[in-house]
C-alpha positions as CSV (number, residue, x, y, z in Angstrom):
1,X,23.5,-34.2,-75.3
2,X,26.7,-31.6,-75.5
3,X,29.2,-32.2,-78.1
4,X,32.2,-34.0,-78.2
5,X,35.2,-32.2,-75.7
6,X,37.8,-31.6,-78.5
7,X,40.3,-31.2,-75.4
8,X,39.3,-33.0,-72.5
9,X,42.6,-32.9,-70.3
10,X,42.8,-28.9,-71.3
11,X,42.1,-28.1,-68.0
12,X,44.5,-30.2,-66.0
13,X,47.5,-29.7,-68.2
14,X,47.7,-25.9,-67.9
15,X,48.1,-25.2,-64.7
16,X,50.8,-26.7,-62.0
17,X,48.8,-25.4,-58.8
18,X,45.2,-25.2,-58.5
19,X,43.8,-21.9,-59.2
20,X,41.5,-20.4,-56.7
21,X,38.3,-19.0,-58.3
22,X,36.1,-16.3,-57.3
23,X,32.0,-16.5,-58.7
24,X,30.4,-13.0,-59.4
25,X,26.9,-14.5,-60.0
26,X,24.6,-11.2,-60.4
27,X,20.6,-11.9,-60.1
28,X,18.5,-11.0,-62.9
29,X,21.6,-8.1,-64.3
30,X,20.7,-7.4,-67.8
31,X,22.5,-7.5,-71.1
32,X,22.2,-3.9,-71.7
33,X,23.5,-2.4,-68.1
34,X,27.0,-2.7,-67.9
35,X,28.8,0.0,-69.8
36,X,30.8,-2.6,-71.9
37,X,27.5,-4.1,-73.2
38,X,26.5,-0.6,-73.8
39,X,24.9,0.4,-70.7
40,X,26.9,2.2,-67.9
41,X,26.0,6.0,-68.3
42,X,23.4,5.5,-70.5
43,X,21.8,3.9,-67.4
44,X,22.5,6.5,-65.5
45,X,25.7,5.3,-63.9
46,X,29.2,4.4,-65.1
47,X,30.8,1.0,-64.3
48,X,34.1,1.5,-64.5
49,X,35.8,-1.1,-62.2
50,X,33.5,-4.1,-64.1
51,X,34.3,-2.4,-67.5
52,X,38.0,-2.9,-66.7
53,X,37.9,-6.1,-65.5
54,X,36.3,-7.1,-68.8
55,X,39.1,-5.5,-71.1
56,X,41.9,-7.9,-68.4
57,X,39.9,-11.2,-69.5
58,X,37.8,-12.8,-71.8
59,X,34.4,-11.3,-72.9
60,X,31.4,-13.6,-74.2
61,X,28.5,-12.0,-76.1
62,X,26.8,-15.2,-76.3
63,X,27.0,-16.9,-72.9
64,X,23.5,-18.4,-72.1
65,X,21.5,-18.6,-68.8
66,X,18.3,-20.8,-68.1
67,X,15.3,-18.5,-68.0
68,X,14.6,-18.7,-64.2
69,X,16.6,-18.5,-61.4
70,X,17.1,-21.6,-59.8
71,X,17.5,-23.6,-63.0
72,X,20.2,-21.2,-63.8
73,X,21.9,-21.8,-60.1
74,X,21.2,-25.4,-60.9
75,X,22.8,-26.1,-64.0
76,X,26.0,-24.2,-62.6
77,X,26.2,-26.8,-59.5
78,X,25.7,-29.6,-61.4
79,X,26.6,-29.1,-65.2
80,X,22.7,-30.7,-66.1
81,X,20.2,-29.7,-67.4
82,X,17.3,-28.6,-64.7
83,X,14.9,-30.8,-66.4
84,X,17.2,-33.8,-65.4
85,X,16.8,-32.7,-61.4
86,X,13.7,-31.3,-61.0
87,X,14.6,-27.3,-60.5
88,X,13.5,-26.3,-63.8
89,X,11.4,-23.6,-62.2
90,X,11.5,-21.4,-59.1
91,X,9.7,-23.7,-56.6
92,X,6.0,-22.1,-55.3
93,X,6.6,-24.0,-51.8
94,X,4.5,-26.4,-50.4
95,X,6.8,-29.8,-51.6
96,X,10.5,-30.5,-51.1
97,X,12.1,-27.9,-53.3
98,X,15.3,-27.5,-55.2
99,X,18.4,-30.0,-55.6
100,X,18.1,-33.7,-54.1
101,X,20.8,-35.0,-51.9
102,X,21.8,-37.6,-54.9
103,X,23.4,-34.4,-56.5
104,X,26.7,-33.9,-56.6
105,X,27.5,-30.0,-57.0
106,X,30.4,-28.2,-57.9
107,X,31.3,-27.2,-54.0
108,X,31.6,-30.9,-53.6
109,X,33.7,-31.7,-56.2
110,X,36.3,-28.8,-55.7
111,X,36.0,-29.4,-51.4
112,X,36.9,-33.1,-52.1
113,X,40.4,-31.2,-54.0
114,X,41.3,-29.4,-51.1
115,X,39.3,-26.4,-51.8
116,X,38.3,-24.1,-49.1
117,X,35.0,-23.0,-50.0
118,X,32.4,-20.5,-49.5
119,X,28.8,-19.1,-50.8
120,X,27.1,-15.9,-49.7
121,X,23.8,-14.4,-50.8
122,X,21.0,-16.6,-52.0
123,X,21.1,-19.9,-52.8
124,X,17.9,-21.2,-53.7
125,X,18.3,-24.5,-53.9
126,X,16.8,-26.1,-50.8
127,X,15.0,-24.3,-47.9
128,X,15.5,-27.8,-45.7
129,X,18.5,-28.1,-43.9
130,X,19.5,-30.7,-45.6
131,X,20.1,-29.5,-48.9
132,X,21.8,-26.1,-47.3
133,X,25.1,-25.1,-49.2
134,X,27.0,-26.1,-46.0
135,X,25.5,-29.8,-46.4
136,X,26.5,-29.3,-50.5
137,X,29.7,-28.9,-50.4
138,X,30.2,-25.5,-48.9
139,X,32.4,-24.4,-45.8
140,X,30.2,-21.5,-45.0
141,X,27.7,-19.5,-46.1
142,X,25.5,-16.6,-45.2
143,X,22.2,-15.5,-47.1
144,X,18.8,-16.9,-47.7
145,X,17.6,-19.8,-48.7
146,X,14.9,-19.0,-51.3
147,X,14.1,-15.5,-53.0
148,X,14.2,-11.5,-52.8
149,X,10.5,-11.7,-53.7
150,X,9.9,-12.5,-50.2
151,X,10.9,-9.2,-48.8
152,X,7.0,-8.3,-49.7
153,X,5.2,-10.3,-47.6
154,X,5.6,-8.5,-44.3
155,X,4.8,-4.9,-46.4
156,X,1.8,-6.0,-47.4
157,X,0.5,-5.3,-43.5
158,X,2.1,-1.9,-43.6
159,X,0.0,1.2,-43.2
160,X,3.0,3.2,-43.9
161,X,3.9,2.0,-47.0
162,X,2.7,3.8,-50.3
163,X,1.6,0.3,-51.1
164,X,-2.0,-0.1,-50.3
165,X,-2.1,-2.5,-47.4
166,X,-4.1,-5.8,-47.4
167,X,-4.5,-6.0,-43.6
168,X,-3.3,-8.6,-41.0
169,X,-6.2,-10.3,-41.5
170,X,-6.3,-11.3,-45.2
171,X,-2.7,-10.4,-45.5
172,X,0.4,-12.2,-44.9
173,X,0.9,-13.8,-41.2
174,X,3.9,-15.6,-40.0
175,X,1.9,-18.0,-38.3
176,X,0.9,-19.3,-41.9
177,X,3.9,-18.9,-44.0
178,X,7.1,-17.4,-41.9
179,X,9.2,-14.4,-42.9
180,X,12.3,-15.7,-45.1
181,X,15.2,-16.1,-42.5
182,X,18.8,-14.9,-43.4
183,X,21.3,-17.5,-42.2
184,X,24.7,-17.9,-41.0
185,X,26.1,-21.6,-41.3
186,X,29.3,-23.5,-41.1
187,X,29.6,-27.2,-42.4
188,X,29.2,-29.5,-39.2
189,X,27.6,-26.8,-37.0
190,X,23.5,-26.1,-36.8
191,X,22.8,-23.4,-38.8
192,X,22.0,-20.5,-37.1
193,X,19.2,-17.9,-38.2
194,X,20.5,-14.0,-37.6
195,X,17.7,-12.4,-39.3
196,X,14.3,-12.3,-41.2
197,X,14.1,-10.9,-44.8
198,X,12.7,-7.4,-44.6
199,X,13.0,-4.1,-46.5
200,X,16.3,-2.9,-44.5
201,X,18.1,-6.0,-44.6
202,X,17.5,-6.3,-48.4
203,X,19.0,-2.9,-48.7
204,X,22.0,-4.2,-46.6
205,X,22.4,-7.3,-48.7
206,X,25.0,-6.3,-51.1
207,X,27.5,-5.0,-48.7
208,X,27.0,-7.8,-46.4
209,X,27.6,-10.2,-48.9
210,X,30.7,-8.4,-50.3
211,X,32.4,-7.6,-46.3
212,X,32.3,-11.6,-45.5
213,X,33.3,-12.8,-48.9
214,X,36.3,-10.2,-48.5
215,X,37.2,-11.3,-45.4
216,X,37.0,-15.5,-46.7
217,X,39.3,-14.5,-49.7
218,X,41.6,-12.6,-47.3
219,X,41.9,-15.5,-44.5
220,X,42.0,-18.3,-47.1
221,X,44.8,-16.9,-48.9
222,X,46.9,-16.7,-46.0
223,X,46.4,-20.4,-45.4
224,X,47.7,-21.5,-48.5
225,X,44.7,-23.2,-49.6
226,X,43.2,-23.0,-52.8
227,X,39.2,-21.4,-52.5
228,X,36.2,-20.9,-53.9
229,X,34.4,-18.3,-53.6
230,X,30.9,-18.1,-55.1
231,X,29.5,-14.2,-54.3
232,X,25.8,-14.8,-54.8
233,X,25.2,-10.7,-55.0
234,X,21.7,-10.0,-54.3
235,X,21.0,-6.9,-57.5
236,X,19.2,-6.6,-59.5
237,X,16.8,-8.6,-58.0
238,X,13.6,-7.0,-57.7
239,X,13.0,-4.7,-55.6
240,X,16.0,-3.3,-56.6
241,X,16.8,-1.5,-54.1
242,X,20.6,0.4,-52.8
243,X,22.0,0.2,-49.8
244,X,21.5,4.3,-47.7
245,X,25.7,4.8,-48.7
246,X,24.3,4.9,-52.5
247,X,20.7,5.7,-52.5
248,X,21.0,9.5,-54.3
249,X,24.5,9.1,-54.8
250,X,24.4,9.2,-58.8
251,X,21.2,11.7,-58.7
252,X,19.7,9.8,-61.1
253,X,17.3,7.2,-59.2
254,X,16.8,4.2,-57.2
255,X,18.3,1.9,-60.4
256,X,21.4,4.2,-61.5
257,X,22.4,3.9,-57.4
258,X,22.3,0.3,-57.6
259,X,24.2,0.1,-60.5
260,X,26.9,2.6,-58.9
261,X,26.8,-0.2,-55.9
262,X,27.0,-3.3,-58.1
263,X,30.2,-1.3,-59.9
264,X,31.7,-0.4,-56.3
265,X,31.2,-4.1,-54.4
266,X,32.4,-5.8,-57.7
267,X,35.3,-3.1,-57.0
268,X,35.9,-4.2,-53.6
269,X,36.3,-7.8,-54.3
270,X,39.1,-7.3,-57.0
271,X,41.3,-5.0,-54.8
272,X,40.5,-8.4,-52.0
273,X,42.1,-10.8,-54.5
274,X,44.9,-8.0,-55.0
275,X,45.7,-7.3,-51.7
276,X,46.3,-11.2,-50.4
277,X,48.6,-11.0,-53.1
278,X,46.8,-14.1,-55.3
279,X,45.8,-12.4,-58.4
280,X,47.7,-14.0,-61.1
281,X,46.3,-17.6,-59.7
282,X,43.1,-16.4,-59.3
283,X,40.1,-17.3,-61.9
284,X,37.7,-14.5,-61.3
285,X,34.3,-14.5,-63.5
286,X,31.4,-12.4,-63.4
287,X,28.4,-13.1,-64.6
288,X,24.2,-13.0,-64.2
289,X,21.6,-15.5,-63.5
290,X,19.1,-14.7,-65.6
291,X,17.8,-12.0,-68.3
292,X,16.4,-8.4,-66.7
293,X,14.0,-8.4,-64.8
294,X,10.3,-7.8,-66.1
295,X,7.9,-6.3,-63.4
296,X,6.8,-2.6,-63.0
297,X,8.8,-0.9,-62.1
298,X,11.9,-2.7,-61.6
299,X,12.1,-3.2,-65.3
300,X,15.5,-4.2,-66.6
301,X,18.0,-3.8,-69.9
302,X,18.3,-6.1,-72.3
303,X,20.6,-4.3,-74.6
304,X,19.9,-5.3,-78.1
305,X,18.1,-8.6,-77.5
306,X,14.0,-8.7,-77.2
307,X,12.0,-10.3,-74.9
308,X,11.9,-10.9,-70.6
309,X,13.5,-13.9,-68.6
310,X,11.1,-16.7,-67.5
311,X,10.8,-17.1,-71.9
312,X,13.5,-18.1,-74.2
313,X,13.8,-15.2,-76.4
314,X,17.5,-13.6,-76.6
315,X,17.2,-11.1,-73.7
316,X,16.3,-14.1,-71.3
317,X,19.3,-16.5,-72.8
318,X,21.9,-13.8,-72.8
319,X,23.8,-12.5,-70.0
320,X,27.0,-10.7,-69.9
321,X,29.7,-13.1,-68.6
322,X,33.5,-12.1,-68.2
323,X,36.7,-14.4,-67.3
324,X,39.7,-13.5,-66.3
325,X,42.8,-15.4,-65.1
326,X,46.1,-13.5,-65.8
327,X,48.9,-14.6,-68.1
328,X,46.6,-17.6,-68.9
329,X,43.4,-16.0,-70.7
330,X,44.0,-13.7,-73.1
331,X,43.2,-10.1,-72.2
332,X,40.7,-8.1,-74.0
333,X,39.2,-10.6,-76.2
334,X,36.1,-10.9,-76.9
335,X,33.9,-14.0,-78.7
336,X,30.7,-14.7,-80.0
337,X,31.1,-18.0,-79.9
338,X,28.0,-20.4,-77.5
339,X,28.9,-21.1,-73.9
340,X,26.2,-22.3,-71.9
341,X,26.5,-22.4,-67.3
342,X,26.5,-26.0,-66.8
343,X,29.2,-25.7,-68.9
344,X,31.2,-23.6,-65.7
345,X,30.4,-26.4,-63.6
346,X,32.6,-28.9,-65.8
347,X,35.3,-26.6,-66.2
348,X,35.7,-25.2,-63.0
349,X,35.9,-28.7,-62.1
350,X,38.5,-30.4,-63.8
351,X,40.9,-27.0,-63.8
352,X,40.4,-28.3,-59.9
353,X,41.4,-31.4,-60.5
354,X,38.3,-32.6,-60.3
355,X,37.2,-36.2,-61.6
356,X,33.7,-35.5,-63.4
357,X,30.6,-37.9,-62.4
358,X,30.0,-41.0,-64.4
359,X,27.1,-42.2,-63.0
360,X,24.9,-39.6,-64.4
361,X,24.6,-37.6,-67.7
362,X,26.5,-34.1,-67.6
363,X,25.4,-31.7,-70.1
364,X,28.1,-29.2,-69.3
365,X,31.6,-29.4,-71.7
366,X,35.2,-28.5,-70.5
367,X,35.7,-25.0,-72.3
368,X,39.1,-24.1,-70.6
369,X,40.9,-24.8,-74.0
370,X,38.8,-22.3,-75.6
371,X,39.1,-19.8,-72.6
372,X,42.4,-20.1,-72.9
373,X,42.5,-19.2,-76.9
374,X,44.4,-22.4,-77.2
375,X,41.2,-23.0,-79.9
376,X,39.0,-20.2,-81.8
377,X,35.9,-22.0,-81.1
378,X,34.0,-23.1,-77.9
379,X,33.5,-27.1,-77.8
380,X,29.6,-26.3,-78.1
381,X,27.7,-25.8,-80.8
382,X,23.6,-25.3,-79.3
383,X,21.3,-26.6,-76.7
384,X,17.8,-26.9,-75.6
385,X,16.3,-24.2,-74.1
386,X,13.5,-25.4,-71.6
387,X,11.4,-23.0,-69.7
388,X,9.9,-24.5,-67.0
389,X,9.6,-27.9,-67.7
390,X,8.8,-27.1,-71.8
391,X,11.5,-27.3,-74.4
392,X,10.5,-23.7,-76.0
393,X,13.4,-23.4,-78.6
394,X,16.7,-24.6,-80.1
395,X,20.2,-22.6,-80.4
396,X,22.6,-23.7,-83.2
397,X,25.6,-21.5,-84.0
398,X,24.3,-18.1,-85.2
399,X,20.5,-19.7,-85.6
400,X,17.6,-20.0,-83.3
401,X,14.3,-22.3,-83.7
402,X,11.0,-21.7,-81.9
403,X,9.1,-24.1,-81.1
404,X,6.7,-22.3,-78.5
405,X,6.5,-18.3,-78.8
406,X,6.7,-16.4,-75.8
407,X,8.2,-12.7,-75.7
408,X,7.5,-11.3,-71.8
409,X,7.1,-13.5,-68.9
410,X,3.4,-12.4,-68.7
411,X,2.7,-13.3,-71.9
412,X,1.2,-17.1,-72.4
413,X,3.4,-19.5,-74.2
414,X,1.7,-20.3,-77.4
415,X,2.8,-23.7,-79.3
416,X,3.5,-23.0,-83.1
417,X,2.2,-25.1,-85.8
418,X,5.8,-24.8,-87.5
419,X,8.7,-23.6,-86.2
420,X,10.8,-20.0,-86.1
421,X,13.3,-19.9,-87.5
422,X,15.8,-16.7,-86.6
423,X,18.9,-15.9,-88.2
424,X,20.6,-14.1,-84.8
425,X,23.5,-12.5,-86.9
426,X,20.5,-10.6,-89.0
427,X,18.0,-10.1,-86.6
428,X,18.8,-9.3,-83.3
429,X,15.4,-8.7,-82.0
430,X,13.4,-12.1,-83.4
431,X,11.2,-10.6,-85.9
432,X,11.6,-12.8,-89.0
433,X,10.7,-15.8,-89.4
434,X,12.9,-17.5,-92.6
435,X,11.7,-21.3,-92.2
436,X,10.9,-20.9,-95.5
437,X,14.3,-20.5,-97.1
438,X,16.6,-21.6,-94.2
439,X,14.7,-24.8,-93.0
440,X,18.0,-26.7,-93.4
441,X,19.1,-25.4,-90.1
442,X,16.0,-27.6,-88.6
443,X,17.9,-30.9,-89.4
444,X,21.1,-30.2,-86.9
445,X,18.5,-28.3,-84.2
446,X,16.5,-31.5,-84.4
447,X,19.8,-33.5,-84.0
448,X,20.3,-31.5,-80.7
449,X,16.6,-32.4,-79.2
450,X,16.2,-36.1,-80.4
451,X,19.7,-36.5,-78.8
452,X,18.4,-34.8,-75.4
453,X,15.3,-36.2,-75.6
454,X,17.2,-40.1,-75.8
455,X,19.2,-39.3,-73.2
456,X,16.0,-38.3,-70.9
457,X,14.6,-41.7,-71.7
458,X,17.4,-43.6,-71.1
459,X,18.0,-41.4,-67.5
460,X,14.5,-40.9,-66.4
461,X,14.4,-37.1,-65.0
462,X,13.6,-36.5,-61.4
463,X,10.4,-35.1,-60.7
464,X,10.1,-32.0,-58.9
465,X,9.2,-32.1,-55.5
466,X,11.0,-35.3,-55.1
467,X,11.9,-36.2,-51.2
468,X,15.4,-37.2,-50.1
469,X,16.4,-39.5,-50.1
470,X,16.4,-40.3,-54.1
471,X,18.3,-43.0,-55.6
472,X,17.7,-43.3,-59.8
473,X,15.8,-46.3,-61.2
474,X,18.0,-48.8,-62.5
C-alpha cells in the first residue's frame, strides 16, 4: 500500500478555481528521445517546443510507468494497481477485456466536478461499448479502441508490400477477426465507426488527434468551463510511422520525422491553451505510457537506463514526465525524487475537487504539495512493479530489488534464487548485484510487498476477463 499523504488537502487549498488540465500521454516515447533527456538531435531531430515546456514546469527523472500499455492507461484512470482490476497485461482478445464497469476512472470523477471532458487517440481499455470512454466518464472521444499493432493485419494480404505476404487464405480475413475501427463518439449518442485501422490512417493519427483536441480546448474555454483534456497521441507506437507533411522533412529517417511531428503537435496544443487565453489556469503534463519500444526496427531510446518495456528493468519503469502550471509550480526544476501514474489519478482528482473512492483500495498518493515545492520530497517512497500478472521487482528510494530477471521483452523471465539488489544512484544500467553488502535495503522493500500483498487478500483482485457486471465479494 502507498505511504502515508503528508498533505492530503494540498490540492484543494491552493487553488480558488478549478484548473483545467491538459494529458500529453505519448505511447511507448522513450527516456532517451527528447532533447532534455538527452535525445533531441542526437536522434536526429531537435525538440525544441517540448524542451521548453520542460524548463516552464517541473521535470521528474524518476516518474514510473507500468511495463505494458494498458496497465499504464489503467493505473492513470483509476490510481490502482492493474493487478487489482484485471488489466495487468495488453488483452490477446477473445474474453471481455480491459476495465469493468465497477471502476470508477478519473473522467468520472472530474465530469461529476463540472469538468468538460474529452479523450482522443487510443484508449485501450474496453473494445465493448460499454466500457467506451464516453460510457467512462468522457464527453467525447475519437480513436480506437485497442492497439496500433493492428494496423498489420490487413498488410499481411498485400502483394505490394515489401513484407512477404501470407495470402487471403491463411492470412488475416475480416470475416474472422475484423479490421480495428476508428471511432467518433459522444456520451448519450451511439458511437459511430468513421474508419478502419490501416497504414494511411495510422500515418494521419497524430494530426487528427491534435486538430480535434485543439478545437475541444478552444470551444471549452469559451464556455467557461473547466476541461480535461487527455491527448492519447498515437507515437511512438510501433510502426512508427509520420504523417506525408514530415516524412523526409528532417532528412534523417522515418524515426527523426516522427520525432519532428511529436515536437510540432505537442507545439500546437500549447499555442491552443495560449490562444483561448487559459494558460496560467491550465495544468498541462506530458508524459509516456510505457518504456521504448523493442521490435525490429522500430527500436526505441532508453537513454541511460537498460532493458525494454513489457520487463521491469529501468528503461521500462522510466519515462520522461513534465508538469507545468504557471505561478503555482515552480519553473525549471527538476527532481529525482519517485512518482508513480496512479499517483496522477489521485492528484488530478482532488486539485478538481474531487472526493477520492472509499470503497476500494487506491494505490495512487496526492503529490500536488510536492509539485508545488511546498515539500522537497514526493509523498512516495517505492512500489511493486508487476509485469503481467508477476511481481518482478521492488523500488525503494535510490534502490531496486529483483525478484525475477528479465532485460528485453523477448527474453524469458527467470525467477532468482536470491534477490538483486541495485544501487540506481551507482549503477544506472543494473549490472551489480550488492545483496551481499546492502541486504538491509530488503527489510523496507519487503515492508512494501507484504503490505501489497495484505491488501490483495483483504480486496480479492478481479480476474481478467471478468464480465460486467462485477460487484466485489463481501
Amino acid at each position: 500500500m502507498p505511504e502515508q499523504e503528508k498533505h492530503p488537502e494540498a490540492s484543494r487549498a491552493t487553488v480558488a478555481r478549478k484548473p483545467n488540465i491538459v494529458l500529453m500521454l505519448t505511447d511507448n516515447l522513450g527516456y532517451g528521445e527528447l532533447g532534455v533527456y538527452g535525445g533531441g538531435i542526437l536522434r536526429g531531430a531537435p525538440t525544441p517546443r517540448i524542451d521548453t515546456l520542460a524548463s516552464e514546469g517541473t521535470r521528474l527523472l524518476n516518474f514510473n510507468v507500468e511495463a505494458q500499455c494498458t496497465p499504464s492507461r489503467s493505473a492513470l484512470m483509476t490510481g490502482r494497481f492493474p493487478i487489482r482490476s484485471g488489466t495487468y497485461q495488453v488483452p490477446r482478445g477473445g474474453v471481455p477485456e480491459g476495465l469493468t464497469t465497477w471502476e470508477m476512472t478519473l473522467a468520472q470523477l472530474l465530469s461529476a466536478q463540472g469538468y468538460a471532458t474529452g479523450i482522443w487517440g487510443k484508449w485501450h481499455l474496453g473494445s465493448a461499448e460499454a466500457r467506451f470512454p464516453t460510457n467512462r466518464g468522457f464527453d467525447e472521444w475519437y480513436g480506437i479502441p485497442r492497439t496500433y499493432s493492428e494496423v498489420f493485419w490487413p498488410s499481411l494480404n498485400d502483394t505490394h508490400s515489401l513484407w512477404p505476404s501470407v495470402g487471403a487464405k491463411q492470412g488475416w480475413d475480416p470475416n474472422l477477426v475484423p479490421a480495428e475501427p476508428i471511432y467518433e463518439a459522444r456520451n448519450g449518442e451511439q458511437p459511430r465507426k468513421v474508419a478502419e485501422l490501416d497504414l494511411d490512417r495510422r500515418r494521419a493519427m497524430e494530426k487528427e488527434i491534435t486538430t480535434r483536441a485543439i478545437e475541444f480546448i478552444k470551444r471549452t474555454a469559451h464556455s467557461g468551463k473547466p476541461f480535461f483534456a487527455y491527448v492519447s497521441f498515437s507515437l511512438f507506437h510501433m510502426p512508427t510511422l509520420p504523417n506525408p507533411e514530415f516524412a523526409g522533412r528532417t532528412g534523417n529517417g522515418d524515426w527523426a520525422d516522427c520525432l519532428a511531428e511529436m515536437d510540432y503537435r505537442t507545439g500546437q496544443i500549447l499555442d491552443a491553451i495560449k490562444e483561448a487565453g487559459v494558460e496560467d489556469n491550465t495544468i498541462v503534463i506530458f508524459t509516456s505510457d510505457n518504456g521504448p519500444e523493442a521490435t525490429h526496427p522500430w527500436e526505441g531510446d532508453s537513454g541511460p537506463w537498460r532493458g525494454t518495456y513489457f520487463t521491469a528493468m529501468e528503461a521500462s519503469l522510466r519515462a520522461p514526465f513534465t508538469i507545468r502550471w504557471p505561478g503555482k509550480i515552480p519553473a525549471g526544476r527538476v527532481s529525482n525524487e519517485i512518482v508513480h501514474i496512479v499517483d496522477l489519478f489521485t492528484t488530478l482528482a482532488r486539485v478538481g475537487g474531487a472526493d477520492i473512492p472509499q470503497d476500494r483500495p487506491i494505490d495512487g498518493v496526492d503529490q500536488m504539495a510536492f509539485f508545488l515545492a511546498q515539500q522537497e520530497h514526493s509523498n512516495r517512497e517505492g512500489f511493486p512493479a508487476y509485469v503481467a500478472d508477476r511481481l518482478q521487482a521492488v523500488k525503494w528510494r535510490n534502490w531496486k530489488m529483483h525478484l525475477i530477471w528479465q532485460e528485453n521483452m523477448y527474453d524469458a523471465p527467470q525467477r532468482l534464487p536470491l534477490p538483486k539488489i541495485i544501487n540506481l544512484l551507482t549503477d544506472l544500467k543494473e549490472e551489480r548485484d550488492v545483496l551481499i553488502h546492502d541486504g538491509w535495503v530488503t527489510y523496507p522493500m519487503m515492508k512494501i510487498v507484504n503490505e501489497f500483498e495484505e491488501s490483495l487478500k483483504k480486496f480479492p483482485p478481479i480476474k481478467m476477463g471478468t464480465p460486467d457486471p462485477y460487484q466485489p465479494p463481501k
